[in-house]
C-alpha positions in Angstrom: 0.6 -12.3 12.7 2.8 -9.9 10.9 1.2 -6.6 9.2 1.2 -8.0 5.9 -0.1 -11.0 6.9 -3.4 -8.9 8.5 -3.3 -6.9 5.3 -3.1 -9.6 2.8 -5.9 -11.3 5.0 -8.2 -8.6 5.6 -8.1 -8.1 1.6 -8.7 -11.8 0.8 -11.5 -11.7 3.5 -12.8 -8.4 1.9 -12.7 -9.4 -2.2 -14.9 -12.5 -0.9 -17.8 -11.3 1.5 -17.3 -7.7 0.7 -16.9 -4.8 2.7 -20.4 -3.0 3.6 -20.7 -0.6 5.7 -21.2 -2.6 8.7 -17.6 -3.9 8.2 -14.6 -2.4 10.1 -10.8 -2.5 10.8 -8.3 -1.2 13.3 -4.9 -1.3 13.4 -4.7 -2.4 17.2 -0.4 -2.2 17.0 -0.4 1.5 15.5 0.0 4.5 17.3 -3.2 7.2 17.9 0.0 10.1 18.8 2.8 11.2 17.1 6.2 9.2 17.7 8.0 12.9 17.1 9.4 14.9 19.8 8.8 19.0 19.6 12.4 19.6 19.5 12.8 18.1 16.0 10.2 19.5 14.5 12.4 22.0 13.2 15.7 20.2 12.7 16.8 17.8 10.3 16.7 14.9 12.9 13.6 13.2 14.5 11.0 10.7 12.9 10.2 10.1 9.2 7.6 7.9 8.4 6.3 6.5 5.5 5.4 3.4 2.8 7.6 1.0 0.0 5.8 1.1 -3.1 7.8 -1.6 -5.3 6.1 -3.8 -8.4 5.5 -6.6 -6.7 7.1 -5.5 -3.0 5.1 -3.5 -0.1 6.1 -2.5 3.2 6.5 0.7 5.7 9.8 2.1 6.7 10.3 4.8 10.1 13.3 6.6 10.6 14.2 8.0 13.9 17.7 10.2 14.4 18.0 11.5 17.8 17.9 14.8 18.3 22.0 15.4 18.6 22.5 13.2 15.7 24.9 10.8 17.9 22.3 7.6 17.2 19.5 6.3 14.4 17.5 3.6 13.8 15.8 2.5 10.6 12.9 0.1 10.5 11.5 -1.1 7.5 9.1 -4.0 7.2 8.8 -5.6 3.6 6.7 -8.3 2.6 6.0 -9.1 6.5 9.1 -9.0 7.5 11.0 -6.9 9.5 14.5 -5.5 8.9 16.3 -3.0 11.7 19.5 -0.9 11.3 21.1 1.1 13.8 24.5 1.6 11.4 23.9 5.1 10.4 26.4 7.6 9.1 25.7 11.4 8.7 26.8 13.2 5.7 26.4 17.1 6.3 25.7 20.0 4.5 22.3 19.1 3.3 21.9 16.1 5.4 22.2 13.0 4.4 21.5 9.3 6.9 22.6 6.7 5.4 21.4 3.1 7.0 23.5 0.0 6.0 22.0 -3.6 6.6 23.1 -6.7 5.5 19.3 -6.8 3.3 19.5 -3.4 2.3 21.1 0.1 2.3 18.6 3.2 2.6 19.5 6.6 2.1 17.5 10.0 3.4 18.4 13.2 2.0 17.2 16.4 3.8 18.0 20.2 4.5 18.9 21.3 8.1 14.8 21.8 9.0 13.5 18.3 7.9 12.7 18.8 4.4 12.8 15.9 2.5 14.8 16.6 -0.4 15.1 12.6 -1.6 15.3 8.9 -0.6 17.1 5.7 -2.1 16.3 2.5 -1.2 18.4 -0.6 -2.5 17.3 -3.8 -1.2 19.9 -6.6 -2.5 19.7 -5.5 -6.0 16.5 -4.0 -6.3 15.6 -0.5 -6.0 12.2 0.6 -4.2 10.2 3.4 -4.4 9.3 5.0 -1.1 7.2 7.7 -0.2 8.1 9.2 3.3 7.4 12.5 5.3 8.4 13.5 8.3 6.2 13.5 11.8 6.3 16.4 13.9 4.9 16.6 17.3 1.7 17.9 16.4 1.2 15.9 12.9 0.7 11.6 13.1 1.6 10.5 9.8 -0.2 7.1 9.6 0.8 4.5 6.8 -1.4 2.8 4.5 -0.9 -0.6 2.3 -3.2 -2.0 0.2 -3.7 -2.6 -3.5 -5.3 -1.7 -7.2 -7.5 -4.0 -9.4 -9.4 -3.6 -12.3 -8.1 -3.1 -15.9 -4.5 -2.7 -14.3 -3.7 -4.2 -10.7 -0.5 -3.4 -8.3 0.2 -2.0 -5.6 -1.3 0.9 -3.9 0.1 2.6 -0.7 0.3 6.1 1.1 0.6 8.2 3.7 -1.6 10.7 5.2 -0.4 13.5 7.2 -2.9 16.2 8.1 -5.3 15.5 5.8 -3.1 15.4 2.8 -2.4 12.2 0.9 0.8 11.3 -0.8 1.6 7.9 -2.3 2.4 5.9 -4.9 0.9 3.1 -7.4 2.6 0.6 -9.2 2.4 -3.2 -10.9 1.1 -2.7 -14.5 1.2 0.9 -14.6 3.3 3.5 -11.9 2.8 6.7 -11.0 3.0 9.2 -7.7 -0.2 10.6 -6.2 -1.7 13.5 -3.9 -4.9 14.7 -2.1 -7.0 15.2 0.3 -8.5 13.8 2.9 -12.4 15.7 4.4 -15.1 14.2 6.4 -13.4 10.7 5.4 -13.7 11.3 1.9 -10.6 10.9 -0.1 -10.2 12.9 -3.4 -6.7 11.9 -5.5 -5.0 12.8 -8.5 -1.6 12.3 -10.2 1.3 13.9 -9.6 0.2 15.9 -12.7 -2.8 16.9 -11.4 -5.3 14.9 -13.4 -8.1 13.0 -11.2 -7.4 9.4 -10.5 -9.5 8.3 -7.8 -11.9 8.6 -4.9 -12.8 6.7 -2.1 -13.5 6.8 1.7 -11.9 5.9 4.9 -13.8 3.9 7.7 -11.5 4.0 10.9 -8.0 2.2 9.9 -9.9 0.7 6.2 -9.9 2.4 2.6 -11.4 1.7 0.1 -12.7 3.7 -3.6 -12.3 3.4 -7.2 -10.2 4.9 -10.0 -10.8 6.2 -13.3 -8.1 7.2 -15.7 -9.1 8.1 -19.1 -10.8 4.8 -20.4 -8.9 2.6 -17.5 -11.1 1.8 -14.2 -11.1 -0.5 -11.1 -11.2 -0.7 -7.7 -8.6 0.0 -4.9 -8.3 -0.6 -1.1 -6.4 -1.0 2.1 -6.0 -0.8 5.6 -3.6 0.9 7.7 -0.4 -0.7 8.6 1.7 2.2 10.9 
């Protein structure tokens, strides 16, 4: 079964017999350890990892560059599906990997330590938000889909590195998103700084609500990378 198959089902299952406490999920396929090697962790090359956020479109996408720059591979799944390129070209000064598929063209823009200075994904003629950060050795950034209901209703991914959240909601309403992560409780607000939701994490599952101004619902997920 493909990830979104397992997310789309553990939802279904979840909206009809709920999700109590005794309920649980892991993501048997993702790694417990970072993928990054130490020797990147300082260099514009090694692993980025992170989450499509599209209206309607979801997925994960992880970017690996070796560490003298002479290979790459980017894997992004959408919609279940999995698309790999290993047709990279560098562009330097900041850098800049640019992956060319016959589905898509992805580019990553970053300075000569890893920072992420911005990303452009093109998928035939669409364009995708993605939210992506890059792994070090010491730092598993694990990927989370899932999705928003209530007086608006989309979809709702991020990632989670160290304790901090960063992500993205879209569908009726879009918007980028931060916080925090402490004793499994997640606190989140808009890329503005204004509270937008809460929730908790129970091993690979999330789940909370959100409240902006009058607007409220539910949201939830389970993790996918």
């Amino acid at each position: 079964m493909s990830k979104l198959a397992t997310v789309v089902s553990f939802l279904l299952v979840s909206a009809i017999f709920g999700c109590g406490s005794g309920s649980s999920y892991t993501c048997e396929d993702c790694t417990q350890i970072p993928d990054a090697l130490q020797a990147d962790d300082q260099l514009a090359t090694g692993v980025y990892k992170g989450v499509l956020v599209g209206e309607v479109a979801t997925g994960t996408i992880m970017v690996d560059v070796k560490t003298d720059q002479t290979s790459g591979v980017c894997k992004i799944v959408k919609d279940g599906q999995l698309y790999e390129s290993t047709d990279m070209a560098i562009t330097q000064g900041s850098v800049i990997y640019t992956f060319t598929h016959e589905n898509y063209t992805f580019t990553l823009e970053v300075t000569e330590t890893g920072e992420i200075i911005g990303t452009q994904l093109v998928f035939g003629s669409e364009d995708i938000e993605t939210v992506i950060v890059k792994e070090k050795s010491d730092t598993l950034v694990e990927c989370f889909e899932g999705d928003w209901t209530g007086n608006y209703s989309g979809v709702w991914n991020f990632v989670i590195a160290k304790n901090i959240v960063t992500g993205r909601y879209d569908g009726d309403s879009s918007n980028d998103f931060t916080g925090t992560v402490s004793d499994n409780k997640l606190v989140i607000k808009t890329s503005g700084g204004s509270d937008l939701a809460t929730g908790t994490r129970s091993s690979d599952k999330v789940s909370g609500q959100w409240n902006y101004f009058d607007e409220t619902g539910g949201w939830s997920g389970i993790r996918a990378n």
